[in-house]
Each structure stands twice: as structure tokens, then as C-alpha cells.
C-alpha positions, 0 to 999 in steps of 0.5 A, spaced: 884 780 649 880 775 645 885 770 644 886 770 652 878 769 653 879 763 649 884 761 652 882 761 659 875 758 655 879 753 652 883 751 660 876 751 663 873 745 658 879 741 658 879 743 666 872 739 666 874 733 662 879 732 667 874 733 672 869 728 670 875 723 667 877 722 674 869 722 676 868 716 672 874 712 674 873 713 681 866 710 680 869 704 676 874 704 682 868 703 687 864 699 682 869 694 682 871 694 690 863 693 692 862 686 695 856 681 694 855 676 701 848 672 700 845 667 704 840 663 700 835 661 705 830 655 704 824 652 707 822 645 707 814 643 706 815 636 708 809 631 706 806 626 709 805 619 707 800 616 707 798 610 712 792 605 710 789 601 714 786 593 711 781 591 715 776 584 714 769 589 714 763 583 713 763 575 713 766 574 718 763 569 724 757 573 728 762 573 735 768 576 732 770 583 731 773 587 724 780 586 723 783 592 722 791 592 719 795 599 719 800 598 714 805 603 713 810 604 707 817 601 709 814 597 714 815 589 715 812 588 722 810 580 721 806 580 727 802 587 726 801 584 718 797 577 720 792 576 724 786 570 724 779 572 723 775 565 723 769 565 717 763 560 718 764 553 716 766 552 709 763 545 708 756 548 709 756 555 707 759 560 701 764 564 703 763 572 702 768 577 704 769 583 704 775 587 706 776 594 706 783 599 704 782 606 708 786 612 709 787 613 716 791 619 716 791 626 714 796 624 709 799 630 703 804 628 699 803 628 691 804 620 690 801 614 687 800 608 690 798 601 688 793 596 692 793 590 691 788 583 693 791 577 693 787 572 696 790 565 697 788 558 696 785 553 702 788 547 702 782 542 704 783 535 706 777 530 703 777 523 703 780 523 696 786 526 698 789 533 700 786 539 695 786 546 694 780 551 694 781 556 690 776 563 691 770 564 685 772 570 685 776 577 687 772 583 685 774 591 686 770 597 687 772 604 689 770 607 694 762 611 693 765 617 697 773 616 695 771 624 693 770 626 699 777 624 702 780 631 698 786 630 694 785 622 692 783 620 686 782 612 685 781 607 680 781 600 678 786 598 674 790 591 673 785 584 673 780 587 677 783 587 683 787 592 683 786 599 685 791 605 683 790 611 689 793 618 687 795 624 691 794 630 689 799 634 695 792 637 698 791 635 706 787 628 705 781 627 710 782 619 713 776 614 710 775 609 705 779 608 699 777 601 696 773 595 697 775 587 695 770 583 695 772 575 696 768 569 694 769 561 696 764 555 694 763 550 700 764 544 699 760 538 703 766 533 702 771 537 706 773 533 712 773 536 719 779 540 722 781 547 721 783 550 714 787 556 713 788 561 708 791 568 707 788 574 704 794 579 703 793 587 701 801 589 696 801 597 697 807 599 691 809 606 690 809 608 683 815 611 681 
């Protein structure tokens, strides 16, 4: 009677390996039948570059008007980058100009710009002959509320004439960046006529 129970004992635990056998290999079965289908999806937080404005703010004649250049990266448009301003008379006084760089838009980028004032020679006519008068000086300065623009930092680098703008991917506020200070002795020995020179802004992107 004993060897009957262990018998049947015996036929029940091999009845339950079998059973949880074909348990698991039916699980790895359907394991290795499951499908994965992913989509990846992606948002664009584009940025904004920023447009800087040039303008002639003070030395110009009494009757003339601020000068006011929007210059935007990658654009070479010849009649939107020089106009004529005209300044007092270089014969009889010193010229001191003042031009300021400005953020015009609400740019957001994580960028660095350089600014760049080159102001060119007169090239004057006296009666010893054709010369060249050159600037006494160029002088850059940061805006004083360069801080209030958000996202901006600003510094003086190069030879004075320089200034290094940098944005730190925060929504800006439009306003001033820099100032550059131009200067030119008169010259009582200048003949008459009309003398022309360029004040050029370089905006370079720092790579």
C-alpha cells in the first residue's frame, strides 16, 4: 500500500515539474514574441539671434537727426550699412563722436559676439598737398545698465575698441550695449570742400 502512495506521490511531482516546464517555455516563447515600436519624438526651442542697432548718438550738426543702422547677422545689404551724417566743420572745430551699439530685438541664443569700431581716415586737401587726418582717438566703454538687458554680459577687449557681448540663453530686454567715443583734431589749413570718412561697426560671431 505504501509503494502505491509513493507511487502516485512520486507521479504527481514529476506531474508538476512537467507542468511548470511548459509553463516557463511557454513564457520565454512569448517573451521572445513581444514586439517593441517606438516613436522618438522631439521638440525645437529655436533661438533668436540678435539684431544690433549702430547709430551716430551725438557730434553730429545741430539739424541732423540720430543715424540709426539695424544690423543683422549674415546680412550685407550696401544701402542699409552706410549713410551720410554731416559733422561740424573740421577746419574750425574738434570732432567728438559718439556712436552707440544697441540690442534692438528680444534676442535668446547662448552666443558671444564681438563689436568692433573702426573709424577711418579724412582725406583733407591743403595747400601743401593731399593728407590723411586720422582720429586722436577711439574710446570704448560698456553700457552703465548693460545688466538691466538680462541674459547679456559685456566686456572690453582688443585695443580699446572692442567690446565682447555674450548671451547666456535667457529672453533679452532691447537697449544699450556699448558706446564708442570718436575723436578729430581741426585743422585751420584744411581747404574748402567736402570731406568724407567711415565709421564702420565689425559685428563677428565667436565660434
Amino acid at each position: 500500500m505504501n509503494t502505491v502512495i509513493e507511487m502516485e506521490a512520486c507521479t504527481m511531482k514529476k506531474l508538476t515539474f512537467i507542468i511548470i516546464l511548459t509553463l516557463l517555455a511557454i513564457a520565454v516563447i512569448c517573451a521572445a514574441d513581444k514586439e517593441v515600436h517606438t516613436i522618438r519624438i522631439a521638440s525645437i526651442v529655436e533661438e533668436v539671434l540678435p539684431t544690433f542697432q549702430f547709430e551716430l548718438t551725438s557730434g553730429m550738426l545741430e539739424d541732423q537727426d540720430a543715424t540709426v543702422l539695424e544690423l543683422n547677422q549674415g546680412s550685407e545689404d550696401s544701402e542699409n550699412t552706410r549713410r551720410v551724417i554731416y559733422v561740424p566743420d573740421i577746419n574750425k572745430n574738434d570732432l567728438d563722436l559718439t556712436f552707440t551699439a544697441k540690442l534692438s530685438n528680444e534676442a535668446r541664443c547662448q552666443s558671444s559676439f564681438t563689436l568692433k569700431l573702426t573709424a577711418g581716415d579724412f582725406v583733407v586737401t591743403k595747400l601743401s598737398g593731399v593728407e590723411n587726418l586720422s582720429p586722436s582717438g577711439v574710446e570704448a566703454a560698456v553700457a552703465n545698465d548693460v545688466a538691466s538687458r538680462h541674459g547679456v554680459d559685456a566686456q572690453l577687449t582688443g585695443d580699446g575698441n572692442e567690446v565682447s557681448i555674450s548671451f547666456s540663453g535667457a529672453s533679452c530686454i532691447p537697449g544699450d550695449l556699448a558706446t564708442f567715443t570718436v575723436r578729430y583734431p581741426s585743422d585751420p589749413d584744411i581747404l574748402p570742400d567736402i570731406y568724407y570718412t567711415d565709421i564702420s561697426l565689425e559685428v563677428s560671431s565667436n565660434f
